[in-house]
C-alpha positions in Angstrom: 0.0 0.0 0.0 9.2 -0.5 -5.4 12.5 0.0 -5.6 12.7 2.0 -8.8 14.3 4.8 -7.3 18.2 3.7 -6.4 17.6 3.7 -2.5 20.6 5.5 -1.8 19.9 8.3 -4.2 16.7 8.9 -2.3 18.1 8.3 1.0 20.7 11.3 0.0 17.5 13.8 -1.3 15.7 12.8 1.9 18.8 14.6 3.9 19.8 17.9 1.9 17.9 21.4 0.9 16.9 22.3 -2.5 18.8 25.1 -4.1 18.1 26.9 -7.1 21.6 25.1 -9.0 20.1 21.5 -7.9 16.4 22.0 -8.0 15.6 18.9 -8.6 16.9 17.6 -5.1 13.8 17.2 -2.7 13.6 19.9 0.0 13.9 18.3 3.3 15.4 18.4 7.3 18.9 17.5 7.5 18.6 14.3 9.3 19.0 14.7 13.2 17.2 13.7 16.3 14.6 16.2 17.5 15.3 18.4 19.9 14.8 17.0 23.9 13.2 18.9 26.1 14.6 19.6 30.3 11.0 18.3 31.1 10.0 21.6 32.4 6.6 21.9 31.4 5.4 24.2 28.8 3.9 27.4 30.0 3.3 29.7 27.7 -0.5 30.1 25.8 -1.0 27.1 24.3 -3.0 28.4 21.1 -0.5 30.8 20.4 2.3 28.2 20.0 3.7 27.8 16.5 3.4 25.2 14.4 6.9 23.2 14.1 8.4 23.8 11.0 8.8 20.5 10.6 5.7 19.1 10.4 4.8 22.0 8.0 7.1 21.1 5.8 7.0 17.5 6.0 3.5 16.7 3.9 3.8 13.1 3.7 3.5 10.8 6.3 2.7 7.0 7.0 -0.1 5.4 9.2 0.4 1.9 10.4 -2.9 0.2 11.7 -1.0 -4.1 13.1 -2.2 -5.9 15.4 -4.5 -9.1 16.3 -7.1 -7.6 13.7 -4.6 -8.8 10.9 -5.4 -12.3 11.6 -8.8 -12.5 10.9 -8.2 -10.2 8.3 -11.7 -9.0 7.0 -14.3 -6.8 7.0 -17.2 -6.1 4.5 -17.3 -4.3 1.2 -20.6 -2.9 0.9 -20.2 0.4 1.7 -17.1 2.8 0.5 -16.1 5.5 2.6 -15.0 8.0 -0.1 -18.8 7.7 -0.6 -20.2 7.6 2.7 -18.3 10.3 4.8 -18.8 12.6 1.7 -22.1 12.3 0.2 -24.9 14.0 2.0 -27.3 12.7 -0.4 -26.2 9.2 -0.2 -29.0 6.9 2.0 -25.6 6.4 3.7 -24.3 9.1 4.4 -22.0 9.0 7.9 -23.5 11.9 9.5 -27.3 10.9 10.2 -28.5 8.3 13.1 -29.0 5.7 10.0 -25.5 6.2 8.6 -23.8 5.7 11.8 -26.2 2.3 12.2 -25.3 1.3 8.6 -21.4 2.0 9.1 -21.3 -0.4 12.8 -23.4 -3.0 11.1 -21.6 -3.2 7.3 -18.4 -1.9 9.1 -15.7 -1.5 6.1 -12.7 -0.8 8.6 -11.1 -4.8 9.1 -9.6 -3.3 12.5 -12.9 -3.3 14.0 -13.3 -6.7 13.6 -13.8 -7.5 17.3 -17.0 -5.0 17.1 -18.1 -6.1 14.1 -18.0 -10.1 14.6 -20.5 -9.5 17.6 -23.2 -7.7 16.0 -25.6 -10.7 15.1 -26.4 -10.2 11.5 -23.2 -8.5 10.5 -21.7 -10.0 7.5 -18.4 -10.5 9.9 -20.7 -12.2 12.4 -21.8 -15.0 9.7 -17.6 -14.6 8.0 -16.2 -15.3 11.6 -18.5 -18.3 12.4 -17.9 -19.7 8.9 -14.3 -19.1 9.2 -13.1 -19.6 12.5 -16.2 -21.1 14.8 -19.0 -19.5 17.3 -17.0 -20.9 20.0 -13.6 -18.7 18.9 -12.9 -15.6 21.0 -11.1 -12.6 19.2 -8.2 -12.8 21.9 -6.9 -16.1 20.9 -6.3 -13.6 17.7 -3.7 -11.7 20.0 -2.0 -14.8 20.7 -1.6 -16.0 16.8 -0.4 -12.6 16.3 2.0 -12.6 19.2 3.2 -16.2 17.9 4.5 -14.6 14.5 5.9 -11.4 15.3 9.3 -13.2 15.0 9.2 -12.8 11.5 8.9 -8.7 11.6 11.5 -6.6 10.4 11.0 -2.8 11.2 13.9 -1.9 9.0 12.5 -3.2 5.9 8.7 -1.2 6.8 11.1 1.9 7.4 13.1 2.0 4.2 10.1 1.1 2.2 8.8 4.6 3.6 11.5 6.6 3.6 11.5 5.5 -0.6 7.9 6.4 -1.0 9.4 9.6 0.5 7.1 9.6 4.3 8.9 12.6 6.5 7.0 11.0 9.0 5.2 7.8 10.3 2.7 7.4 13.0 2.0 3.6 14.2 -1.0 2.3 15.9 0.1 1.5 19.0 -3.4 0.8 20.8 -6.3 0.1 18.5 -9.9 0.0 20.0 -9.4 -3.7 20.9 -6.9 -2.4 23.7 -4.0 -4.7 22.4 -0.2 -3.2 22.9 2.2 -2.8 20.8 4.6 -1.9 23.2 5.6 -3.9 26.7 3.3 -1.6 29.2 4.1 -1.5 33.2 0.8 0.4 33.2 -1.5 -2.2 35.1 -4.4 -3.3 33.7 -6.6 -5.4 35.8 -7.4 -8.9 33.9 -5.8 -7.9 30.9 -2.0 -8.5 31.7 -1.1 -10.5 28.6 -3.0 -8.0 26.0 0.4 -7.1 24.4 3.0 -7.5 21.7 6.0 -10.0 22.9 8.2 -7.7 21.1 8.7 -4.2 21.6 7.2 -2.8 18.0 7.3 0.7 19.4 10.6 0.8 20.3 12.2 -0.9 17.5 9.8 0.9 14.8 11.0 4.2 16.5 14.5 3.0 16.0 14.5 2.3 12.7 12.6 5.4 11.3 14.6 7.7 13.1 17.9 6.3 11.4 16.0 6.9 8.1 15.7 10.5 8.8 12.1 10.6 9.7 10.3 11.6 12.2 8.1 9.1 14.7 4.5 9.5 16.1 1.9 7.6 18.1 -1.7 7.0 17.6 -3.7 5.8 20.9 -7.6 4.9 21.2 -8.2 7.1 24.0 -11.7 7.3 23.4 -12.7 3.4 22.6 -11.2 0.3 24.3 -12.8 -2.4 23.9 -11.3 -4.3 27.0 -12.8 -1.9 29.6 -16.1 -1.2 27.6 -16.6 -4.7 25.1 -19.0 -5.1 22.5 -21.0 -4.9 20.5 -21.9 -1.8 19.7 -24.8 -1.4 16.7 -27.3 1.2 17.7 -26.8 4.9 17.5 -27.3 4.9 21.6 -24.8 2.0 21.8 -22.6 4.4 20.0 -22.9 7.2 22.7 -21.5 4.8 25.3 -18.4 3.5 23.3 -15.6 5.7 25.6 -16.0 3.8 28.4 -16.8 6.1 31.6 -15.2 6.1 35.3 -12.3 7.4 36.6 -10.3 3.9 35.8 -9.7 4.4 32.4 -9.5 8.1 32.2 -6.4 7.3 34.7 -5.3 4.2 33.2 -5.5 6.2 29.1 -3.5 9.2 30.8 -0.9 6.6 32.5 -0.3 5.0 28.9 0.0 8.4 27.3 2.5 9.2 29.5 4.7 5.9 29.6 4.5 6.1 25.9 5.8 10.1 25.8 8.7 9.3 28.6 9.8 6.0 26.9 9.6 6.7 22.8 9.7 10.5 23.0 7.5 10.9 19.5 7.4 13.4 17.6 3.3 13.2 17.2 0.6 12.4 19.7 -2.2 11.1 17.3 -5.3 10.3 19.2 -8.2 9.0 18.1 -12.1 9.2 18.8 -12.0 11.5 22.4 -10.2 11.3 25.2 -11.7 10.0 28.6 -14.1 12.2 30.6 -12.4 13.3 33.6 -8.8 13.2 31.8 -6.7 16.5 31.4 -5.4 16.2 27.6 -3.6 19.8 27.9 -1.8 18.8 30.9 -0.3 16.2 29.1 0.4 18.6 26.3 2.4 20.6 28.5 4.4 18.1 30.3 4.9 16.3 26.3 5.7 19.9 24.9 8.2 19.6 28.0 9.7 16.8 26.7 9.2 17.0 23.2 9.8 20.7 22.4 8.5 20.4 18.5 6.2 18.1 19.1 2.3 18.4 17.7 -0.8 16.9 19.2 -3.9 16.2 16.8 -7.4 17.3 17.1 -9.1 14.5 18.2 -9.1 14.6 21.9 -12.4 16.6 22.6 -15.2 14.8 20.8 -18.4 17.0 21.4 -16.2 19.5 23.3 -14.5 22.6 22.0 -11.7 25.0 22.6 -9.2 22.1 23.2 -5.9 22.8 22.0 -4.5 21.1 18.7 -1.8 21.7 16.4 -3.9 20.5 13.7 -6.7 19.8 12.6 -8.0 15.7 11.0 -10.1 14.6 8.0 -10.9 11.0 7.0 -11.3 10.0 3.6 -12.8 13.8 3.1 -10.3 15.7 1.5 -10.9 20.0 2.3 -12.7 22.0 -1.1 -10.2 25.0 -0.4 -7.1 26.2 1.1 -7.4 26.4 5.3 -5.6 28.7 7.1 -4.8 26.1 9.6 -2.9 23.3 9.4 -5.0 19.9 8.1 -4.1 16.3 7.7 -5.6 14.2 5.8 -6.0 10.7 6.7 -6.9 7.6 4.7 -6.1 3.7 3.8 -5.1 2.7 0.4 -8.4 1.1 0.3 -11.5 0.8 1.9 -10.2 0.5 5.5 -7.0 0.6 7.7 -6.2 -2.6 8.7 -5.8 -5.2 6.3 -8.6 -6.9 4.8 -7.6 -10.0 2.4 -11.0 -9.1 1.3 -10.5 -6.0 -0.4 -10.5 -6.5 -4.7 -7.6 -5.0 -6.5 -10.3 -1.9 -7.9 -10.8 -0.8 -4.4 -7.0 1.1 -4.5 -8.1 3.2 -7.3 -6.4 3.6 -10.9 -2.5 4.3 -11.1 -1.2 7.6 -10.2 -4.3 8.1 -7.6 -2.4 8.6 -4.4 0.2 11.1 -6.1 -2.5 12.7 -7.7 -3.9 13.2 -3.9 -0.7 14.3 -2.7 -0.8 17.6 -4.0 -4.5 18.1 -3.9 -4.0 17.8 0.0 -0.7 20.0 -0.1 -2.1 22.5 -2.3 -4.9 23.2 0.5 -2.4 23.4 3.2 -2.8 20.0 4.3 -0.4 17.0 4.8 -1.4 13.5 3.5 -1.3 10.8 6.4 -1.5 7.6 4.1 -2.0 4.1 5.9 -0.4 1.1 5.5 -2.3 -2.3 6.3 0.0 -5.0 6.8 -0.2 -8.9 7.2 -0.3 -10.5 10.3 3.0 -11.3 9.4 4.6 -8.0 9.0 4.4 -8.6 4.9 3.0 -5.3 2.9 0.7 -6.4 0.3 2.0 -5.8 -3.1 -1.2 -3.1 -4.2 0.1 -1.3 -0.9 3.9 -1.0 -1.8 3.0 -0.3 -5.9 1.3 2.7 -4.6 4.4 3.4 -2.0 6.3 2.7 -5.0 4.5 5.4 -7.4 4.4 8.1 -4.5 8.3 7.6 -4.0 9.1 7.7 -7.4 7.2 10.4 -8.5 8.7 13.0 -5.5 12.0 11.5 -6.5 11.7 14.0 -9.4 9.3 16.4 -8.3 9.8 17.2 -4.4 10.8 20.7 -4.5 7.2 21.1 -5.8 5.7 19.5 -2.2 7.8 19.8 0.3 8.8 22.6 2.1 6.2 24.4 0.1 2.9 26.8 1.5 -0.3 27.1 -0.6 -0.5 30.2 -3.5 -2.9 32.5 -3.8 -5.9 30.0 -4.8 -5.2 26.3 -4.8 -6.1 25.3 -8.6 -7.2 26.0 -11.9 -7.6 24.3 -15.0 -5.4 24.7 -18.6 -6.9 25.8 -21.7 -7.8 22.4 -22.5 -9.5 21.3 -19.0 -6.9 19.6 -17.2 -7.2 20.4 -13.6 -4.0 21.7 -12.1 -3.0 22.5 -8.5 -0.7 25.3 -7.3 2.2 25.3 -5.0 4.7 27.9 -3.6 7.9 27.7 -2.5 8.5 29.0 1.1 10.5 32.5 -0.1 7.7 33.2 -2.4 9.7 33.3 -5.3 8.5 30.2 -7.6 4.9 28.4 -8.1 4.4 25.2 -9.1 1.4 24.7 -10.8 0.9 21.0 -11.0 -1.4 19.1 -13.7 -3.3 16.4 -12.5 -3.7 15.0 -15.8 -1.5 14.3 -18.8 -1.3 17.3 -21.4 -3.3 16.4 -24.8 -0.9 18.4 -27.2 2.7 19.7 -27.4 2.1 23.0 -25.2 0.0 23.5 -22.0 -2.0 27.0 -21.4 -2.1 28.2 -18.3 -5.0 31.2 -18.2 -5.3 33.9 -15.9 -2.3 33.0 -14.0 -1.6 36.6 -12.9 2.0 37.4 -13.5 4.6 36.9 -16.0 7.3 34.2 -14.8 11.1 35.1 -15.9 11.7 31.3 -16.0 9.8 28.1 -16.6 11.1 24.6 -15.9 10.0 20.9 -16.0 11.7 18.8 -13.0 10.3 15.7 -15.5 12.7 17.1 -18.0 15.6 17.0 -15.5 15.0 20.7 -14.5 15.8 22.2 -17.6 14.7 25.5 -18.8 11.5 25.0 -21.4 10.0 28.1 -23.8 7.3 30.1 -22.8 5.5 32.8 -23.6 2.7 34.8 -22.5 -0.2 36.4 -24.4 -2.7 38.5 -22.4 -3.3 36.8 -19.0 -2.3 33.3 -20.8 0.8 31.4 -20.2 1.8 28.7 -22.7 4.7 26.4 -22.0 6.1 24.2 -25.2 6.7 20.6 -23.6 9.9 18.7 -24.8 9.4 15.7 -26.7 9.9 12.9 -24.8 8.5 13.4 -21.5 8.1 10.1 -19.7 4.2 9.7 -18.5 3.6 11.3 -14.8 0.3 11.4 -13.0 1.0 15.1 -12.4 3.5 17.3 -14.6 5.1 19.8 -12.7 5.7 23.3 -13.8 8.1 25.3 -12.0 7.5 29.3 -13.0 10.3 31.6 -11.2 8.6 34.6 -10.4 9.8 38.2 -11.4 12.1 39.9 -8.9 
């Protein structure tokens, strides 16, 4: 969810700046540990904090939903969530009482697979029976899993995402079914054994940070499955999924904290809420304390608002227009996050889809958290890494035009002849990428109404060399070499006047 680009040539663009003599050398953070914190707590005003460079500048990171889930391995097809969380007019639409019901009972997502084999009715309810008996409980799935972690090597996951060109990668390190990836001392009463034998954490962490990227944790503060189990169907079954008491809100804020004191990541990525009675911005403080350009997510207030974030989440829904604040967007290749062996090879979309959504996202000041799904084995199925593979290849050659870069003026346009295009700016202000999101259907490409007359045009495709331009009333046209190899998104670099 690949090795066409030499590994160390990309390894080499992931570490150095792009100049205007090398512009086809991807724009990135010399590679170096973040800074550490005293562990004095920040405390300054928390919503007038700046945004780390870094994770402005980063744009692409990788999601990694493992654990027992990946045994089972499946989850129903019926219902799409590009469609669902987007369409209003869709019967299915997410947001209304019978979309939520729909979603828990046709649940796309294989990770909730514990949920979704104890609805009675569910397609997973009649798969698991079929498959794996009424008599077999989802926690002998944790043990299987366990069993075969042997065969897991973080550094092959990391360099495969460090070549799709990920700045950053944020594993799953509690899903809703409350299983560890990690090797917790945080006590939790009956549940002792609901953990990894291997420290994935730790050794993930490791091995991404010696690829020059930066590490982050998601945690399901707001379901856990162990402390509030299924199912959960109904609309009210739905308003009880964080479980209440002061227990967990201790227990979630324990983890939190074991996890920010042990791994030090550069992300805290939760998901769904966090606990009633918890104190999310006291944790943000003491991590900022630790972590001094570290970012916390949005999703740690559910109906709640004024809680602090350093940006803000959509799933599957990518924004119409540019925000001023920071956005990530966050999806799996296919129709869920975990892996489902159920998935068919149309649900990934055509080639060039995930490039193509790259600098949509980017364009509309957002970063793209993609997710990988991998076997219960550690193995990345081969849709997942041909699409890792096209995303790394493609910002081989055209990374000055993502990262590091801000949004322009407007976020797109189309050429003369339709083609949508997306615009880009580099950080100084100085150059705009306007990016085609479709291949040109003649020798030139018209760019109308762009607004100003550029002193230079060049194609990174075309190795970065200068092409001929000119402009006619508010209409630039760029002559394309011949030659150009096929790209799901042609880059245009136009320097602007001085």
């Amino acid at each position: 969810m690949l090795r066409r680009l030499a590994r160390s040539l990309v390894a080499a663009a992931l570490c150095v700046a792009c100049n205007d003599s090398d512009p086809g050398l991807l724009a990135g953070p010399a590679c170096e540990a973040a800074p550490a914190g005293d562990g004095t707590p920040f405390a300054g005003d928390l919503a007038s904090r700046p945004l780390p460079s870094w994770y402005d500048d980063a744009k692409l990171g990788i999601m990694i939903h493992w654990g027992p889930f990946a045994v089972p391995a499946w989850a129903e097809r019926t219902l799409d969530p590009e469609v669902i969380f987007t369409d209003t007019t869709s019967p299915d639409y997410f947001l209304t009482p019978q979309g939520v019901e729909r979603f828990l009972r046709a649940n796309p997502y294989s990770e909730w697979y514990r949920n979704s084999m104890a609805i009675e009715g569910s397609g997973t309810f009649a798969h698991h029976r079929e498959t794996w008996g009424a008599d077999f409980p989802y926690e002998r799935f944790g043990k299987i899993f366990g069993e075969g972690l042997g065969a897991w090597d973080p550094g092959a996951w990391s360099d495969l995402f460090r070549d799709a060109g990920a700045r950053y990668v944020v594993l799953v390190t509690k899903h809703h079914d409350g299983y560890q990836l990690w090797p917790s001392d945080v006590p939790h009463a009956g549940r002792e054994d609901w953990h990894a034998p291997r420290d994935v954490v730790g050794e993930l962490s490791e091995a991404v940070r010696r690829d020059c990227m930066r590490m982050g944790v998601y945690y399901s503060g707001g379901i856990d499955w162990t402390f509030a189990p299924p199912p959960f169907a109904t609309v009210l079954d739905a308003l009880r999924l964080t479980p209440p008491g002061p227990e967990y809100a201790s227990f979630v804020d324990a983890q939190w904290r074991e996890l920010v004191d042990r791994y030090r990541p550069s992300i805290l990525w939760n998901d769904i809420d966090a606990p009633a009675g918890s104190a999310p911005e006291a944790l943000f403080r003491d991590y900022y304390g630790v972590v001094p350009d570290g970012v916390v997510n949005d999703r740690w207030d559910g109906a709640k608002v004024g809680i602090h974030r350093d940006f803000t989440t959509s799933e599957f829904t990518v924004e119409p227009a540019i925000r001023d604040a920071k956005w990530e967007h966050v999806r799996g290749m296919a129709r869920g996050f975990g892996y489902n062996g159920n998935d068919q090879p149309g649900d990934y979309g055509p080639p060039g889809k995930f490039v193509r959504l790259l600098v949509d996202v980017v364009s509309k000041n957002g970063n793209l958290l993609l997710n990988v799904g991998p076997r219960a084995d550690g193995s990345i199925p081969d849709e997942q890494q041909r699409i890792l593979g096209e995303l790394g290849d493609w910002l081989g050659v055209n990374g000055e035009a993502i990262y590091g870069t801000r949004p322009w003026t407007r976020f797109g346009g189309e050429t003369g002849d339709g083609i949508p295009v997306r615009f880009t700016r580099s950080a100084s202000g100085d150059r705009v990428f306007a990016i085609l999101l479709g291949a040109p259907s003649g020798p030139s490409v018209a760019l109308p109404g762009l607004g100003f007359a550029p002193r230079r045009v060049r194609l990174p495709a075309d190795g970065g060399r200068a092409a001929s331009f000119r402009v006619e009333g508010d209409t630039l046209t760029v002559d394309l070499p011949a030659g150009l190899p096929d790209s799901p998104a042609l880059v245009l670099a136009l320097d602007r006047p001085a």
